[in-house]
VEXROBA-681540 format. One line per 8 residues: number of its first residue (from 1); their letters; for each residue x, y, z of C-alpha. Coordinates in Angstrom, 1 decimal. Example, Ala and Ser with C-alpha at 12.3 -4.5 7.8 and 13.67 -1.06 7.14 Angstrom:
1	AS	12.3 -4.5 7.8  13.7 -1.1 7.1
//
This chain:
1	XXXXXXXX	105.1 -11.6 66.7  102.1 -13.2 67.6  101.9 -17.3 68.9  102.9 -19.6 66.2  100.2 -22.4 65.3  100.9 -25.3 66.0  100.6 -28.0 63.6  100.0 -32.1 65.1
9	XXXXXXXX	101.7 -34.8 62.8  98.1 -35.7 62.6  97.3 -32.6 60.5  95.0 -31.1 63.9  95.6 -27.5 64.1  95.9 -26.8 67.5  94.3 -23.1 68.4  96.9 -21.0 70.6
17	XXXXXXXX	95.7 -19.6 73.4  95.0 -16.3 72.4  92.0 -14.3 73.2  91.6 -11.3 70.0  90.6 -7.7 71.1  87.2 -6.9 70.1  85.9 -5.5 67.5  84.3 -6.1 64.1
25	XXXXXXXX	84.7 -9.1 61.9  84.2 -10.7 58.4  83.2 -13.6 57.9  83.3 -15.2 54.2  81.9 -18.2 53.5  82.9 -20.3 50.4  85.1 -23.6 49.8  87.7 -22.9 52.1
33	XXXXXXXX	90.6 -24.7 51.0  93.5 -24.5 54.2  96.1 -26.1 52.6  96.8 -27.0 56.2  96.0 -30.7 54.8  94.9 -31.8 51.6  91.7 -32.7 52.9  91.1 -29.7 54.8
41	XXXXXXXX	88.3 -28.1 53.6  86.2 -25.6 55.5  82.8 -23.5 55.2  83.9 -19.9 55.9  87.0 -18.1 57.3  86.8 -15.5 59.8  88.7 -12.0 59.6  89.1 -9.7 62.5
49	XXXXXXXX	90.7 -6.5 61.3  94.1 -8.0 59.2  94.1 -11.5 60.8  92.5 -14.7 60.2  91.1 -15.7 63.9  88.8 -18.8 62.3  87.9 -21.7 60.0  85.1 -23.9 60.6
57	XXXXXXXX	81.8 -25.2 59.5  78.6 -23.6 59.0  77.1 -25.7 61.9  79.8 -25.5 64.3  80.2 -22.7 67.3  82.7 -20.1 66.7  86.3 -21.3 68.9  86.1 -19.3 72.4
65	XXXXXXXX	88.6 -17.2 71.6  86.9 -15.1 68.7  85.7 -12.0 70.2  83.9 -9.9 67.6  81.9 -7.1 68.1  80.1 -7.8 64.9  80.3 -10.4 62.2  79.1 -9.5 58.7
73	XXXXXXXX	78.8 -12.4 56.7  79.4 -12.3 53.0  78.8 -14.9 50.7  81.6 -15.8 47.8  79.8 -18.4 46.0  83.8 -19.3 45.3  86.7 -21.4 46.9  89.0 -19.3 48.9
81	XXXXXXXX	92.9 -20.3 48.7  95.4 -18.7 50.5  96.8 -15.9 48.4  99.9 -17.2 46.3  103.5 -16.5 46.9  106.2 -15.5 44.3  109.6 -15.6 45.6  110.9 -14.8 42.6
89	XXXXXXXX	110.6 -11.7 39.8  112.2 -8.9 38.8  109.2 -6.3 39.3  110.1 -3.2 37.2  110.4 -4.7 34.2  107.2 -5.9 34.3  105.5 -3.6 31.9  107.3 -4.9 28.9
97	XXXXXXXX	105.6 -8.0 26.8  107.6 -10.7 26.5  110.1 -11.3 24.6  110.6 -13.2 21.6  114.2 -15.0 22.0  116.3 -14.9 18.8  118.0 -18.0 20.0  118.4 -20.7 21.8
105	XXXXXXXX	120.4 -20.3 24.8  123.0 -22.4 26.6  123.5 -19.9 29.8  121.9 -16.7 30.9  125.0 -14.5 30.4  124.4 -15.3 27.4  121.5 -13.2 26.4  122.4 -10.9 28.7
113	XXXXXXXX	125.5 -10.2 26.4  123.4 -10.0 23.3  122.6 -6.7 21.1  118.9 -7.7 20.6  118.8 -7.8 24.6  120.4 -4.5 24.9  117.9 -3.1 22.1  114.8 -4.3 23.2
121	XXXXXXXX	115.3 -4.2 27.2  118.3 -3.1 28.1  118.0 -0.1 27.0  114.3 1.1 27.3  114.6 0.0 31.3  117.4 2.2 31.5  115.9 5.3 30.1  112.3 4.8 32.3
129	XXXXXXXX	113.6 3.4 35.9  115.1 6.6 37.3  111.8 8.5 36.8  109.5 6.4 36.8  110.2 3.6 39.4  107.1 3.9 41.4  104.8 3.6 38.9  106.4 0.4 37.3
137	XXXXXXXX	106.7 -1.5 40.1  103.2 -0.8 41.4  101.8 -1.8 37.7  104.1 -4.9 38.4  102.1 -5.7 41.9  98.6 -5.4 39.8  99.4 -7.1 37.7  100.7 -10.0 40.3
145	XXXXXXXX	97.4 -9.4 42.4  94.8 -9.9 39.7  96.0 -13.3 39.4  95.7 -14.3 43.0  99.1 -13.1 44.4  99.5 -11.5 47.7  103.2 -12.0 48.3  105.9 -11.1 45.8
153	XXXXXXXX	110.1 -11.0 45.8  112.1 -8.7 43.2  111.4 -5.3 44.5  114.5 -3.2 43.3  114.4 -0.7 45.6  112.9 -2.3 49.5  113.0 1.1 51.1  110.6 3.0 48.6
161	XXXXXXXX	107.5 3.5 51.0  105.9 3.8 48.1  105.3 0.5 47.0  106.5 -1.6 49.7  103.7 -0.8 52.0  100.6 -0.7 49.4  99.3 -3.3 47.4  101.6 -6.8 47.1
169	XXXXXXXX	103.4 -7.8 50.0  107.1 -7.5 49.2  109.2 -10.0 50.7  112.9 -7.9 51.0  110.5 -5.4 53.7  107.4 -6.0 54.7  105.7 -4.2 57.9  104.3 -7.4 59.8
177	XXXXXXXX	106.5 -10.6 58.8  110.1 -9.2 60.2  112.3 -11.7 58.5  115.6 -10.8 57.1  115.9 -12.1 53.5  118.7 -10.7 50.7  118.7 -11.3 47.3  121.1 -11.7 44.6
185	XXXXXXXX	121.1 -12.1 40.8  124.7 -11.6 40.3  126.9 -13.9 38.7  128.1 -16.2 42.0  131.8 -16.5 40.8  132.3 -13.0 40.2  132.5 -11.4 43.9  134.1 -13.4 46.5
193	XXXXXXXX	134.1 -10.9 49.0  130.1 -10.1 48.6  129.6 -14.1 49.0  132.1 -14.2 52.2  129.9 -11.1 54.0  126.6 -13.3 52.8  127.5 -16.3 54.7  129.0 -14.0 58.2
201	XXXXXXXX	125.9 -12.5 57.8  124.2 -15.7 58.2  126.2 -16.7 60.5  125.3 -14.1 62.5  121.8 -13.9 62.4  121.7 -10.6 60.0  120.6 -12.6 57.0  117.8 -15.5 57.3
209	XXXXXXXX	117.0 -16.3 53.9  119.5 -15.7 50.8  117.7 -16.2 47.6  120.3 -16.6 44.5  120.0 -17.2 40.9  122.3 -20.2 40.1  122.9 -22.5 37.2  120.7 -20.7 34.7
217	XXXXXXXX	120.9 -22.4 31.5  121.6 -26.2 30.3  125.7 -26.2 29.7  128.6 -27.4 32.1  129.2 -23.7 32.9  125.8 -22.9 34.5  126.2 -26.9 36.2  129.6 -25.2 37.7
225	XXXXXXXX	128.1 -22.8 39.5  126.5 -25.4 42.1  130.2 -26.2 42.9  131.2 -22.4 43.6  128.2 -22.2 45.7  129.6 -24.9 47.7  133.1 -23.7 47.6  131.3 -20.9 49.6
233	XXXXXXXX	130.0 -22.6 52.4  126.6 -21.4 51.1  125.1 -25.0 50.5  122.7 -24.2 53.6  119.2 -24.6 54.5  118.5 -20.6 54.1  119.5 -20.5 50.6  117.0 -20.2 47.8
241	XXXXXXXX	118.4 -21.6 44.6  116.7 -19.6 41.7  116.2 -22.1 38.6  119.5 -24.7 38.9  118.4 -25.4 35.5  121.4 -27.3 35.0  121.3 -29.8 37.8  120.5 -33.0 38.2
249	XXXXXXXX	120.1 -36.0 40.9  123.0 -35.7 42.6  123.1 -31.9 43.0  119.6 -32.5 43.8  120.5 -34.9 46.3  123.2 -32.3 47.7  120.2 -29.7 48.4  118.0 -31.9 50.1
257	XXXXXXXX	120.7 -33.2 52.7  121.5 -29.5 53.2  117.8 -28.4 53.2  118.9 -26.0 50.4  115.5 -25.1 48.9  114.3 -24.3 45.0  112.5 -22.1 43.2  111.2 -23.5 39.9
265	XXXXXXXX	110.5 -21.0 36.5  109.3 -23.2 33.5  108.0 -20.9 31.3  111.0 -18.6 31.8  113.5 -21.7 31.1  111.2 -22.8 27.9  111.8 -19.5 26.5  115.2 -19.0 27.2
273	XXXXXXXX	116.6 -22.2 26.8  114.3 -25.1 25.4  114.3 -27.1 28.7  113.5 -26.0 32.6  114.6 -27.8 35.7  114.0 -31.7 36.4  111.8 -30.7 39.5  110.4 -33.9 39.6
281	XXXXXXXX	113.6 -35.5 40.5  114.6 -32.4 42.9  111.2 -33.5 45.0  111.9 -37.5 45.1  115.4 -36.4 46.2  113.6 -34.3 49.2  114.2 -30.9 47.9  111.4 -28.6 48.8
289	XXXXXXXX	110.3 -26.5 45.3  108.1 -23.7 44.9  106.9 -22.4 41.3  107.6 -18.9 40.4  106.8 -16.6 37.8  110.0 -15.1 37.2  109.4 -11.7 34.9  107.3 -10.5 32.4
297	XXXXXXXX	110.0 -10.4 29.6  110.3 -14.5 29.4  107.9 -15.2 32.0  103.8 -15.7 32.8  102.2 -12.4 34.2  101.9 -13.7 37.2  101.8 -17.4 39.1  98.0 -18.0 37.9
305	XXXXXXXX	99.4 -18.7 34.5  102.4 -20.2 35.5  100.6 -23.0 37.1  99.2 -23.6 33.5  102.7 -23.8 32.5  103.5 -26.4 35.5  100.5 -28.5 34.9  101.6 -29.1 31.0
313	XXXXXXXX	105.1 -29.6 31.4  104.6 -32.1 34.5  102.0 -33.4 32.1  103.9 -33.7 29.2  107.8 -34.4 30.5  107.3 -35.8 34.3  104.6 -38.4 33.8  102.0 -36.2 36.1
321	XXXXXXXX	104.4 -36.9 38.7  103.0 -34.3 40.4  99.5 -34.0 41.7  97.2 -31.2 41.6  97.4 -30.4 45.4  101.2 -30.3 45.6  101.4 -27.7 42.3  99.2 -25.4 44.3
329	XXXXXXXX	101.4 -26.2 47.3  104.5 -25.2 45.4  102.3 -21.4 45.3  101.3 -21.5 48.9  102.8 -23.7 51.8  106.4 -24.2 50.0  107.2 -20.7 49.5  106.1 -19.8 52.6
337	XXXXXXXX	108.4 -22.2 54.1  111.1 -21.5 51.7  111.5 -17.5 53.0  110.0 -18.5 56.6  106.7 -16.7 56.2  105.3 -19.9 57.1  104.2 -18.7 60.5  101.9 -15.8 58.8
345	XXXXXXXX	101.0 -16.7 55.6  100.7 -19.8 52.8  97.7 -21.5 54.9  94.7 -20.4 55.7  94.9 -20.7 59.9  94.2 -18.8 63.3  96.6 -16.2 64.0  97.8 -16.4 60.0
353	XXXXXXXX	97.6 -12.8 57.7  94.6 -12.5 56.1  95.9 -12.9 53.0  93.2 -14.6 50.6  92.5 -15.4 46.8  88.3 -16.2 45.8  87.9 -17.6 42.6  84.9 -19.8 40.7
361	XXXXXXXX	83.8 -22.5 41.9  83.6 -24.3 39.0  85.1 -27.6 39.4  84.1 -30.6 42.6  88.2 -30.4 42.7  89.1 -27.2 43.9  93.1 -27.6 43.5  92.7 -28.7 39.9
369	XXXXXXXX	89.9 -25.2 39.6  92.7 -23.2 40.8  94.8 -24.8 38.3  92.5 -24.1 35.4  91.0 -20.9 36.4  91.3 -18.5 33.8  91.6 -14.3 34.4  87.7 -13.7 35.0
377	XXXXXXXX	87.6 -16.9 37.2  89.5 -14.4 39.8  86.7 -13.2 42.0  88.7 -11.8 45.2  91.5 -10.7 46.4  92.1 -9.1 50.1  95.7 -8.7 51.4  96.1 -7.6 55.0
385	XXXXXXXX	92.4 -8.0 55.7  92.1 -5.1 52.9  90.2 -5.5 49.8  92.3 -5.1 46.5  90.7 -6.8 43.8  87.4 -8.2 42.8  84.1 -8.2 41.4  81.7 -5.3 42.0
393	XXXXXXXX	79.6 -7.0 44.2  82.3 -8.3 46.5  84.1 -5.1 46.8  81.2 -3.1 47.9  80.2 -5.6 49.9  83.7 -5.3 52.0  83.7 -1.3 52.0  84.9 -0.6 48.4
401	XXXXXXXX	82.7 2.1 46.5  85.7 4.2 44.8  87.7 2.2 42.5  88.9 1.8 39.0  87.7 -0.8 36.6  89.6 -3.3 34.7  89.4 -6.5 32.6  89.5 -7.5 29.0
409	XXXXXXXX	86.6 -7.9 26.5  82.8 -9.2 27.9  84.4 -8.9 31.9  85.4 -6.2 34.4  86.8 -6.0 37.3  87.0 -3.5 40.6  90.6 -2.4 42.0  91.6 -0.1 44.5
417	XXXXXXXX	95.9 1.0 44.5  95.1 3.9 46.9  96.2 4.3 50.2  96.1 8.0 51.5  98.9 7.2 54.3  101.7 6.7 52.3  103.5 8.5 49.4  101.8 8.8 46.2
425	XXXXXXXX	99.4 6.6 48.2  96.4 8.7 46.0  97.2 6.9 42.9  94.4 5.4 40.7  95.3 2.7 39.2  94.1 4.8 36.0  96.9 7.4 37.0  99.7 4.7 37.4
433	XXXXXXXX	98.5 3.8 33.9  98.6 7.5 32.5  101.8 7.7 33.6  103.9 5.1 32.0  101.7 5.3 28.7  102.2 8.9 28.3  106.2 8.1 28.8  105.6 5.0 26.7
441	XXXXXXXX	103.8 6.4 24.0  106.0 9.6 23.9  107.8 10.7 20.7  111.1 10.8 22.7  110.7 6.9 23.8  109.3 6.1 20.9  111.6 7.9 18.9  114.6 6.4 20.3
449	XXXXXXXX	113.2 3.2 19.8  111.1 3.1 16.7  113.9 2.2 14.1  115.6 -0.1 15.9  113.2 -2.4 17.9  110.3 -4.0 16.4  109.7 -5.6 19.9  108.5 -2.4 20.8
457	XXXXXXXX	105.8 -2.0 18.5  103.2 -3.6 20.2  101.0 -2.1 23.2  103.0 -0.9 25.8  102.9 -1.2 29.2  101.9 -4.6 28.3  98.2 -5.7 29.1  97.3 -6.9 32.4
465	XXXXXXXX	95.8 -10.3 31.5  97.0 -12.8 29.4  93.6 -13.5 28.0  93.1 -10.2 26.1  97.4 -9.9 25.1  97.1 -11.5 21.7  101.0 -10.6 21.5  101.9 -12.6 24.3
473	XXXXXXXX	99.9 -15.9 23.0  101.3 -15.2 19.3  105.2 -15.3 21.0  104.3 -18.7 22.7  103.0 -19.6 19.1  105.9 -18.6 17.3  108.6 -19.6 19.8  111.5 -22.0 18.5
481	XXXXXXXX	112.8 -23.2 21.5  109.6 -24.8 22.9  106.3 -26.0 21.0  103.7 -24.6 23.0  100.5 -25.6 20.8  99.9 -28.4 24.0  99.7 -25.3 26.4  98.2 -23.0 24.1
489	XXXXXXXX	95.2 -25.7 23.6  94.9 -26.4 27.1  94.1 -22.6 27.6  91.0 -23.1 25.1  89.5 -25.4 26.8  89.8 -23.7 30.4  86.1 -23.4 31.8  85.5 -19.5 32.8
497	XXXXXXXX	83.0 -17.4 34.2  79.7 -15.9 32.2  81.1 -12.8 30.9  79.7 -9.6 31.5  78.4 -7.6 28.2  80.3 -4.7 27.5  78.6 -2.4 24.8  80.3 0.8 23.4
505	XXXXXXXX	79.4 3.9 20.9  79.2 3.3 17.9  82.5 3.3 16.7  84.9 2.3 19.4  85.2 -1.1 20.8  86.5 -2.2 24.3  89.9 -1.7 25.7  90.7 -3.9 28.7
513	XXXXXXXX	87.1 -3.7 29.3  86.7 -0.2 29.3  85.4 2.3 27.0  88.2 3.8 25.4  88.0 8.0 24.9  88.8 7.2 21.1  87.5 5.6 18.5  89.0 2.7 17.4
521	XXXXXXXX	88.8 4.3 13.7  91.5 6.6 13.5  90.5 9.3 10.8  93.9 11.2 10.7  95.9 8.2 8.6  94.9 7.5 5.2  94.3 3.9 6.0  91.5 2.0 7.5
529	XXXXXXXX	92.7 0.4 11.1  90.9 -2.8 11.9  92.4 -3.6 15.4  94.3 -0.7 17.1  96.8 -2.8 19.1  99.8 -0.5 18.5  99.6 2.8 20.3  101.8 5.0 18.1
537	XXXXXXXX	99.9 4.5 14.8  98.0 7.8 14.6  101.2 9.8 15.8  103.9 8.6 13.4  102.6 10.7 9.6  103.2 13.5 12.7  106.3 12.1 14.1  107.7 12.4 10.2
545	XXXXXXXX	106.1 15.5 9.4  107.7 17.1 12.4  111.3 15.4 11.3  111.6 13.2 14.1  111.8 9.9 12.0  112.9 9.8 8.7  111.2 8.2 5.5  113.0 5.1 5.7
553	XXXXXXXX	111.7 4.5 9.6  108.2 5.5 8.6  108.1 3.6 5.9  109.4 0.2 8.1  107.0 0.9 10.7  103.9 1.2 8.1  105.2 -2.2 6.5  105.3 -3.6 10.1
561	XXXXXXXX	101.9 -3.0 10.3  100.6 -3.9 7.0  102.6 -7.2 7.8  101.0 -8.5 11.2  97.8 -7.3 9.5  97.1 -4.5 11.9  96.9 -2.4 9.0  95.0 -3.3 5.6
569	XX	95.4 -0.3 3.0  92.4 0.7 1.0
//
């Protein structure tokens, strides 16, 4: 591993004394914001092949120990953060829309034990993750990237080539940060023996970071769990605590004697429960919190949205105890700390990853523009020195002229999932898609879901962006463990980027800001569709003709439709 920088109480970054091999660099000029310091704000960052070797000002001389062949300069017009960090989601079941809890809970075994869970997740996970793994968890890393994250944790499988080493970092095995993290959802007072080889492991050296999920839920129960986790000897500066919903000051104070970090999921907890974490008195007490996504099912898409989430809730419940600059630390520096990546990545430094998130430059603050950027706001993404995500013009500009296009209604975006190297490295993002829709969308899947779940009739894989998933706003609407109408109203009033016009035949209208092959208009039914957002209308007269559902089931699923108005009979 290379020299670590060095970091003076007084905020100096200190340059090691490293010389980089030549060869060509990039420079990209923008509002560079370090997070070094809160003040730290820079005209460009340079990149020499996947490492950051600079930051400086326009008018300053390049540090003596950049040796580049050739600098290209490119201009964002944007503010470059460091890319964010999730350290914690559950990736392959990220294609599912969220769910609409038929209760409140008191403790995550809770829903786990309930029929409705079984139905709507459970169950559909079951049947697709054998086959289909690949392509689920790299639709998971897209749709983590397009919102500004370069570094992920809840890959099920860390020794599938095949996503580890394309697109998203993954923390549980990542090529150039060699740091030994394990995870664990598991209930913490159900395996003894597991927990006793956890803590020799750490002991030993094996295991550097341990990342569990521990008092989940707001009754004594999930508060006991803290105690087990003591009774362990796992009360430790490398353990991650996921949620400790049910804690308060003095567990709190517990963590921060033992350095014991946290990892905060509000939207997640709002769902599930009707309360999240008191963060705000975890961070007076010392503890160090980072904000995570958690998944797709109760959580945001990705940690762009989440920090909407954070902002309202420390808005509405914590006073804005929190300022602007240490939410976006709790998606940069504090991760990064939290699974000792710090030395590579959540700071925008010599000798760091090049690891990087552009967005609009829309507001004189840029943490509180990060906070309030909306899905089009996202200009850039580059992981590994590597272009991934962007707008046209920036992608090109860094090497990029075969990709797939994505974005919702008025905007689109360029992506690039390929990488010839590894396995199934040739993927399109337009063949991941094909993939899980055709599975999806299938008369088998739907077939074995159709009468039982209407959670499943909405658009599945769920969309990308949260902007153009009317069912995932409409679930936040409707939820009765949380009134989101503060959130939702917030999101109306984000500022966002000129959209680009997208114009269409006659006759078919936009689909995540493509074209789609089909008409919106479906001729085959007997019934006039204004707004296709359910992908097995046109098949199911077929589906009953052919005696795969019966009359009762088609006749639920046409009153479905009629209901939520996606339908309207002539």
């Amino acid at each position: 591993m290379k020299p670590v920088i060095i970091i003076a109480v007084a905020f100096v970054l200190l340059i090691p004394s490293i010389v980089f091999a030549e060869s060509d660099c990039i420079r990209l000029d923008g509002k560079v914001v370090t997070m070094v310091s809160e003040n730290e704000i820079d005209d460009y960052v340079l990149i020499q092949d996947n490492l950051i070797v600079a930051t400086g000002k326009t008018n300053e001389k390049y540090p003596t120990n950049v040796n580049c062949n050739n600098i290209q300069e490119i201009n964002t017009n944007g503010i470059i953060f460091p890319g964010l960090i999730n350290i914690h989601n559950h990736l392959d079941w990220n294609m599912f829309p969220v769910w609409d809890a038929p209760e409140k809970y008191e403790i995550r075994y809770d829903w786990q034990a309930a029929s409705e869970y079984d139905r709507d997740l459970r169950k559909p996970h079951e049947v697709l993750i054998d086959d289909f793994k690949i392509e689920m968890t790299k639709y998971a890393e897209v749709k983590a990237l397009v919102g500004g994250t370069t570094t992920i944790q809840g890959s099920s499988d860390p020794w599938e080539n095949a996503f580890t080493k394309i697109l998203v970092r993954n923390i549980e095995k990542d090529s150039d940060i060699q740091v030994k993290i394990q995870s664990r959802i598991g209930n913490i007072s159900s395996d003894d023996d597991y927990y006793e080889k956890v803590l020799k492991n750490i002991q030993k050296g094996e295991t550097q970071v341990f990342i569990q999920h521990l008092a989940e839920g707001t009754n004594n129960e999930a508060k006991d769990e803290f105690s087990k986790l003591k009774e362990l000897g796992l009360l430790r500066e490398e353990v991650v605590i996921i949620h400790g919903t049910a804690l308060g000051p003095q567990e709190f104070e517990e963590m921060s004697n033992s350095k014991t970090k946290l990892a905060w999921s509000p939207l997640s907890n709002l769902l599930l429960y009707g309360d999240t974490t008191d963060v705000d008195d975890a961070w007076k007490s010392g503890v160090l919190v980072s904000l995570t996504s958690d998944w797709s099912p109760s959580g945001s898409k990705n940690l762009l949205w989440e920090l909407k989430v954070a902002d309202w809730w420390n808005k509405k419940s914590f006073d804005e105890f929190f300022t602007d600059y240490e939410l976006v630390k709790m998606v940069t520096v504090n991760p990064a700390i939290s699974i000792k990546w710090d030395d590579s990545v959540g700071m925008i430094a010599p000798n760091h990853l090049a690891d990087l998130v552009v967005i609009n430059d829309n507001n004189d603050d840029p943490y509180r523009a990060l906070i309030d950027a909306s899905d089009s706001d996202v200009l850039l993404v580059v992981i590994n020195g590597d272009a991934i995500y962007g707008t046209k013009d920036l992608m090109q500009s860094l090497g990029k002229n075969e990709f797939d296009e994505v974005g919702c209604t008025g905007w689109t975006r360029a992506l690039d999932t390929t990488n010839p190297l590894i396995d199934k490295g040739d993927q399109t993002w337009n063949d991941i898609v094909d993939v899980l829709e055709k599975e999806m969308n299938s008369n088998g899947f739907k077939g074995l879901l159709l009468a039982e779940s209407p959670y499943f009739f909405q658009v599945l894989p769920t969309p990308l962006f949260s902007s153009c998933d009317d069912d995932f706003i409409k679930t936040l609407e409707q939820s009765n463990n949380e009134d989101f109408s503060g959130l939702l109203e917030s999101m109306k009033e984000e500022s966002t980027s000129e959209p680009e016009q997208i114009v269409c035949p006659q006759g078919f209208e936009p689909v995540n800001g493509v074209c789609p092959d089909k008409p919106v208009i479906l001729q085959e039914l007997p019934l006039e569709i204004i707004e296709q957002k359910v992908p097995w209308t046109k098949n199911i007269i077929g589906w009953y003709a052919q005696g795969e559902v019966s009359e009762d089931e088609l006749l639920e699923a046409i009153k479905y439709l009629i209901d939520e108005k996606i339908l309207i009979v002539n």
